[in-house]
OpenMM code with the backbone's topology and positions (N, CA, C; nanometers):
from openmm import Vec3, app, unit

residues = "UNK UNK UNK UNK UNK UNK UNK UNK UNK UNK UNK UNK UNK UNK UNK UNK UNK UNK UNK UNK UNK UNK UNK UNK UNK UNK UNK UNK UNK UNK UNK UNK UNK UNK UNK UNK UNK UNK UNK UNK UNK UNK UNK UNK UNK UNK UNK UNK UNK UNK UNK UNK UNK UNK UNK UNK UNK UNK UNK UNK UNK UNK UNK UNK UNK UNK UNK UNK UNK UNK UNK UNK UNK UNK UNK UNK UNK UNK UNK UNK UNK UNK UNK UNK UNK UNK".split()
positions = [
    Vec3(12.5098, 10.3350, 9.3011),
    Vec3(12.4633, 10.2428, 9.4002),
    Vec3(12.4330, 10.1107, 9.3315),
    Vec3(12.4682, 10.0140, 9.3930),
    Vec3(12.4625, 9.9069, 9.3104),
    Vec3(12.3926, 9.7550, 9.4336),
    Vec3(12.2840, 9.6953, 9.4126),
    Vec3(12.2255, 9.5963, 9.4995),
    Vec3(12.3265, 9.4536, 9.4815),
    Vec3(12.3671, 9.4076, 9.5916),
    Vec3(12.4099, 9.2812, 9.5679),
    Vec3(12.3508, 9.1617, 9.6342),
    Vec3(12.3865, 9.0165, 9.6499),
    Vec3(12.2714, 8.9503, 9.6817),
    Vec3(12.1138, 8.9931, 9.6866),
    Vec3(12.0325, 8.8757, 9.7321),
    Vec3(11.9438, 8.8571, 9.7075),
    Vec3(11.8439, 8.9399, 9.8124),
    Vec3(11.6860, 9.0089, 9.8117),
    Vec3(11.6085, 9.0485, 9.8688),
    Vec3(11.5039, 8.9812, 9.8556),
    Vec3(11.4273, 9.0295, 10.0050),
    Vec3(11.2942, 8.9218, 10.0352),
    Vec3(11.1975, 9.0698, 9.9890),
    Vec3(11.1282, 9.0354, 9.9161),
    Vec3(11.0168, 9.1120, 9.8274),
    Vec3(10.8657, 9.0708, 9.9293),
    Vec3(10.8343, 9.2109, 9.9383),
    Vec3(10.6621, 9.1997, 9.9815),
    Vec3(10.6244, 9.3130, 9.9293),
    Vec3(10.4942, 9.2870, 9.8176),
    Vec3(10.4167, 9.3962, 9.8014),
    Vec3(10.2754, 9.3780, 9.8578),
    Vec3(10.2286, 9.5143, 9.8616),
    Vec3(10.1392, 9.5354, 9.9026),
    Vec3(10.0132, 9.6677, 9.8054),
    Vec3(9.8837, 9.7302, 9.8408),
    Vec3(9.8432, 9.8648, 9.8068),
    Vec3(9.8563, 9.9478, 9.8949),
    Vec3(9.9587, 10.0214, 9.8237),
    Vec3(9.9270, 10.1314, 9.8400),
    Vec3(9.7971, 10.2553, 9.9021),
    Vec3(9.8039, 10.3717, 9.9385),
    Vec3(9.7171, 10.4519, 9.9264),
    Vec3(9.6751, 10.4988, 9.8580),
    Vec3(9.7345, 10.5288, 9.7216),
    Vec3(9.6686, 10.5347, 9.6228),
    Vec3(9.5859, 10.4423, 9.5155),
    Vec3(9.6166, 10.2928, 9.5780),
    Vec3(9.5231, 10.1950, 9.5055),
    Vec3(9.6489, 10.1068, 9.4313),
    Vec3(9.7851, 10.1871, 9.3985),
    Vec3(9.8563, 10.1090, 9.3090),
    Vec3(9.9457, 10.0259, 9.4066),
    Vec3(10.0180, 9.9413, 9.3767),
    Vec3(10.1233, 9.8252, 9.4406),
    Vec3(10.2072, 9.9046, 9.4417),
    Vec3(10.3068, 9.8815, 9.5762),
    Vec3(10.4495, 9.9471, 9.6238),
    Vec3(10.5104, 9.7849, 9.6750),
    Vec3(10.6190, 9.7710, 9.6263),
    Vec3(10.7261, 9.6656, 9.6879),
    Vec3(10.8098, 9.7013, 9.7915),
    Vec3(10.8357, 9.6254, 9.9043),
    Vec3(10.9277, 9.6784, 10.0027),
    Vec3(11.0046, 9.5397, 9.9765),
    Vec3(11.1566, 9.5495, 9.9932),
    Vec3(11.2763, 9.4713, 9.9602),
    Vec3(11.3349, 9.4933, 10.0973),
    Vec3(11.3467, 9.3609, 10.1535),
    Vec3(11.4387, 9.3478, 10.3381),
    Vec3(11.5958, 9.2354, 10.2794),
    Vec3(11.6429, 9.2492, 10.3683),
    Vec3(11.7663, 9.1847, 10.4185),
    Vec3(11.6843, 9.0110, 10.4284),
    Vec3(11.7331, 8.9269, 10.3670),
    Vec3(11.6822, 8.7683, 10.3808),
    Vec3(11.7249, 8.7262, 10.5164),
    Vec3(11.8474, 8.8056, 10.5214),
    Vec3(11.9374, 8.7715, 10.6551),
    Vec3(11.9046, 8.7687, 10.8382),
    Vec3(11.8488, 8.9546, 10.8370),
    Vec3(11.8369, 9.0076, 10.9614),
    Vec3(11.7022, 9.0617, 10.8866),
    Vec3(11.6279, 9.0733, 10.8139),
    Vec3(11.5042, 9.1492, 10.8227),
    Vec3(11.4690, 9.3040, 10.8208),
    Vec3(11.5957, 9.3408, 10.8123),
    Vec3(11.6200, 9.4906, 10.7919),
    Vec3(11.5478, 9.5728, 10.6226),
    Vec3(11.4590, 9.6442, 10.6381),
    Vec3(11.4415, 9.7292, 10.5259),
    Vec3(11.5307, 9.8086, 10.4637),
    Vec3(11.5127, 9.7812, 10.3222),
    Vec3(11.6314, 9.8262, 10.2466),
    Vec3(11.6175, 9.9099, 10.1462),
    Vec3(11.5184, 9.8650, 10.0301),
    Vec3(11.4787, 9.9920, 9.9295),
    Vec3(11.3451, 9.9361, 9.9192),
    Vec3(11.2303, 10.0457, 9.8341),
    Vec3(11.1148, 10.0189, 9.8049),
    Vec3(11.0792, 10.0492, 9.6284),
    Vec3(10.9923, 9.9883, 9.6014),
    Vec3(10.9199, 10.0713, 9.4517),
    Vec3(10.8243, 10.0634, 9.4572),
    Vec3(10.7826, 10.1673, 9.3399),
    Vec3(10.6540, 10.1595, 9.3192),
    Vec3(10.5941, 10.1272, 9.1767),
    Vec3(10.4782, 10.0609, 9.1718),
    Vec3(10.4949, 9.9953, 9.0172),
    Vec3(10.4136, 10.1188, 8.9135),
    Vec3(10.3062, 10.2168, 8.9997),
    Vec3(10.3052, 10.3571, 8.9376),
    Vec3(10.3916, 10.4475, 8.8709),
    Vec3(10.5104, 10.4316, 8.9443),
    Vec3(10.5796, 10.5396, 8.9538),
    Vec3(10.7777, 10.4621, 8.9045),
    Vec3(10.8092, 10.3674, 8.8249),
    Vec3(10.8809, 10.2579, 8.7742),
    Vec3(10.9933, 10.3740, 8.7864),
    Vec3(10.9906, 10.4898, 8.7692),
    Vec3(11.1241, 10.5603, 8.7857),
    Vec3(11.1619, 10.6042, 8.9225),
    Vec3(11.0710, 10.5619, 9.0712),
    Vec3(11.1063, 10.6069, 9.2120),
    Vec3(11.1627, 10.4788, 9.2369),
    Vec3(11.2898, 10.5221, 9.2829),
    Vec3(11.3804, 10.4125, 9.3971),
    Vec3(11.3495, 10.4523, 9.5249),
    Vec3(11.2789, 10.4406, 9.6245),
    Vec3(11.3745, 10.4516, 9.7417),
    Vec3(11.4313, 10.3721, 9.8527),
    Vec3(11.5845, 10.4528, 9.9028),
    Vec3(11.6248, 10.3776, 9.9632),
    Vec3(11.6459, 10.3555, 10.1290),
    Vec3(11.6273, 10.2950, 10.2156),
    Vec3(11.6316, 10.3244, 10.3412),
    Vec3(11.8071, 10.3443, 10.3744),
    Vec3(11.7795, 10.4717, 10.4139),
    Vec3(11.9622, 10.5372, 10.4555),
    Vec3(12.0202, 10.4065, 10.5753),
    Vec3(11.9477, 10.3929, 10.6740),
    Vec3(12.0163, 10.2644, 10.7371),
    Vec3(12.0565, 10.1370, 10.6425),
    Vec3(12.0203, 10.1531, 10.5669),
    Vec3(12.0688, 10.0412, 10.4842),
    Vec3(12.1844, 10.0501, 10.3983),
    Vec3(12.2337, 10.1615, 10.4534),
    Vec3(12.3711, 10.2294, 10.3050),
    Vec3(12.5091, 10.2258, 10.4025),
    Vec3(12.6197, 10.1852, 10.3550),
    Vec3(12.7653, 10.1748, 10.4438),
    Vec3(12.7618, 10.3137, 10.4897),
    Vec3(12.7239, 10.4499, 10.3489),
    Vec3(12.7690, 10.5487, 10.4206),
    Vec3(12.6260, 10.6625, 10.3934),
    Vec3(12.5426, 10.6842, 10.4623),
    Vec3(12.4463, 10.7099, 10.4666),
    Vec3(12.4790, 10.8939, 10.4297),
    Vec3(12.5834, 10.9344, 10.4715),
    Vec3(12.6166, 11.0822, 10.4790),
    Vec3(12.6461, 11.1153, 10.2812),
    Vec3(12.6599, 10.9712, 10.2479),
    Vec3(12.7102, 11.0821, 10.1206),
    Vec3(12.6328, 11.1087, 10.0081),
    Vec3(12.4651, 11.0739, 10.0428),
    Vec3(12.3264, 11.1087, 10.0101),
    Vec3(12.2547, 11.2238, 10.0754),
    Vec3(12.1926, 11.2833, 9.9960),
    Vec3(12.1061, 11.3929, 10.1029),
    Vec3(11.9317, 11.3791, 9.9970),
    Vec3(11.9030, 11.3606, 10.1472),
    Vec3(11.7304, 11.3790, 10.1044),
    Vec3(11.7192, 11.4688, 10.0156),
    Vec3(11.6316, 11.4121, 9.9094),
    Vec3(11.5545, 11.5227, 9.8213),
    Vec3(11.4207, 11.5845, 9.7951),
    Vec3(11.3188, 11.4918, 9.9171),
    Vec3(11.2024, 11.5763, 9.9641),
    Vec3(11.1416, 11.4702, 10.0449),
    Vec3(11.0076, 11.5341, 10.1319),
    Vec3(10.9817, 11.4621, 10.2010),
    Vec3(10.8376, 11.4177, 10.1888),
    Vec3(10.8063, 11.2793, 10.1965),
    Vec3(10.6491, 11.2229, 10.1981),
    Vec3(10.6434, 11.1563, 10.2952),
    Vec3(10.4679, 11.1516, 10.3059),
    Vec3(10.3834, 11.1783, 10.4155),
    Vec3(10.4431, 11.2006, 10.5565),
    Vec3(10.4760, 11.3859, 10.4759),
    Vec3(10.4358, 11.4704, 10.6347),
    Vec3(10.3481, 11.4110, 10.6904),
    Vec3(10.2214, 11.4349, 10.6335),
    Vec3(10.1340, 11.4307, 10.7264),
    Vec3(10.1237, 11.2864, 10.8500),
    Vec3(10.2271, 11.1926, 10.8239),
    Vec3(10.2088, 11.0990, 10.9415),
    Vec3(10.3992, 11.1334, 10.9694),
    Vec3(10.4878, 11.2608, 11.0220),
    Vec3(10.5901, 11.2309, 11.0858),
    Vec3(10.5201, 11.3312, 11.2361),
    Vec3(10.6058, 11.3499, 11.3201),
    Vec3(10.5915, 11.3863, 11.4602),
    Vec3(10.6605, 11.4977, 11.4600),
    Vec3(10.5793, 11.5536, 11.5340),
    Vec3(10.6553, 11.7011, 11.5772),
    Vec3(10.7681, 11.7413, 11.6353),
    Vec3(10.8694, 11.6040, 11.7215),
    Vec3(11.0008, 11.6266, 11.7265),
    Vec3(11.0654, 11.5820, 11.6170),
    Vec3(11.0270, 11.5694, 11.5392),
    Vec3(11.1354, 11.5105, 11.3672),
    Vec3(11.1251, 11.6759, 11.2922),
    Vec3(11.2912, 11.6769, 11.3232),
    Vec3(11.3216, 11.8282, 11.2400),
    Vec3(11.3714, 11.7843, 11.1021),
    Vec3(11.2904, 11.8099, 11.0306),
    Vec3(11.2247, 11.8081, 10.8330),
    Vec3(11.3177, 11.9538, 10.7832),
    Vec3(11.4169, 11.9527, 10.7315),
    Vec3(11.4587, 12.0172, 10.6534),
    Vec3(11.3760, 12.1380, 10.5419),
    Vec3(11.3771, 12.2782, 10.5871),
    Vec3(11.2547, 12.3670, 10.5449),
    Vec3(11.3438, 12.3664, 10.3685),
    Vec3(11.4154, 12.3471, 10.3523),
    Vec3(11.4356, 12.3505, 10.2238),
    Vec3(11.3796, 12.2351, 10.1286),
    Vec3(11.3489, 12.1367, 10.1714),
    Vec3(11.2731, 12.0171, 10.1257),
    Vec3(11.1540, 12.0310, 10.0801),
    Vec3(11.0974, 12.0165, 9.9336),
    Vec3(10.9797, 11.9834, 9.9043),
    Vec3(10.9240, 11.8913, 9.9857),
    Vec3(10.7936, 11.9352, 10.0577),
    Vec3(10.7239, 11.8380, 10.1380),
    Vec3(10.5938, 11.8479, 10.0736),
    Vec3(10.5471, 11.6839, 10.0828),
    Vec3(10.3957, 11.6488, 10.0378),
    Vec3(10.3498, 11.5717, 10.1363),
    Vec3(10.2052, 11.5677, 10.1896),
    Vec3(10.1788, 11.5363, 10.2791),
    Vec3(10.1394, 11.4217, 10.2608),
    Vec3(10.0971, 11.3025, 10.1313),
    Vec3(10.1347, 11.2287, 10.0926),
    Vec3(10.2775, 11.1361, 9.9772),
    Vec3(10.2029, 11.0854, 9.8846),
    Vec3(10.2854, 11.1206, 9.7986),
    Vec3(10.2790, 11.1733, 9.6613),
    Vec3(10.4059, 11.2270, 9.5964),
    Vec3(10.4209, 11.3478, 9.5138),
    Vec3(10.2768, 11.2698, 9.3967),
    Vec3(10.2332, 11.4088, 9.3242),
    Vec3(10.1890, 11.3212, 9.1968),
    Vec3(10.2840, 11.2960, 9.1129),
    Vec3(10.2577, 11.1689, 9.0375),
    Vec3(10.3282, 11.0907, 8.9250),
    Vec3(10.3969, 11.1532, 8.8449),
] * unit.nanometer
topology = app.Topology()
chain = topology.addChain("A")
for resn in residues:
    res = topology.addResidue(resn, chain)
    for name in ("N", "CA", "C"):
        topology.addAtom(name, app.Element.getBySymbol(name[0]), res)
């Protein structure tokens, strides 16, 4: 996966106290990937933001504890109800 042009950067704290960056589209405002400055080895990326979103598969899921009870969560997925420890 490779980023081209430029992203509009906003960080913020986190819940755990540390800074997370969210990276949008300069263009349309669309969310695209995030980091975290805890955690310098987590990418993530928002699948709407990928040409082909199918040829990734989730590899676990954070904060259960804020999705909804019609969102079917994959039981094979490590789930944390925040996020993972470091």
């Amino acid at each position: 996966m490779k980023q081209t042009g430029a992203a509009t950067l906003w960080s913020l704290k986190g819940d755990s106290g540390n800074m997370k960056t969210r990276a949008f589209c300069p263009t349309c405002g669309s969310p695209v990937y995030m980091t975290f400055a805890a955690m310098p080895g987590v990418f993530t990326v928002h699948a709407a933001s990928l040409d082909d979103p199918g040829r990734y598969r989730p590899q676990a899921v954070t904060y259960a504890v804020r999705g909804h009870a019609w969102d079917f969560l994959d039981p094979a997925l490590p789930k944390f109800e925040r996020m993972p420890p470091g």
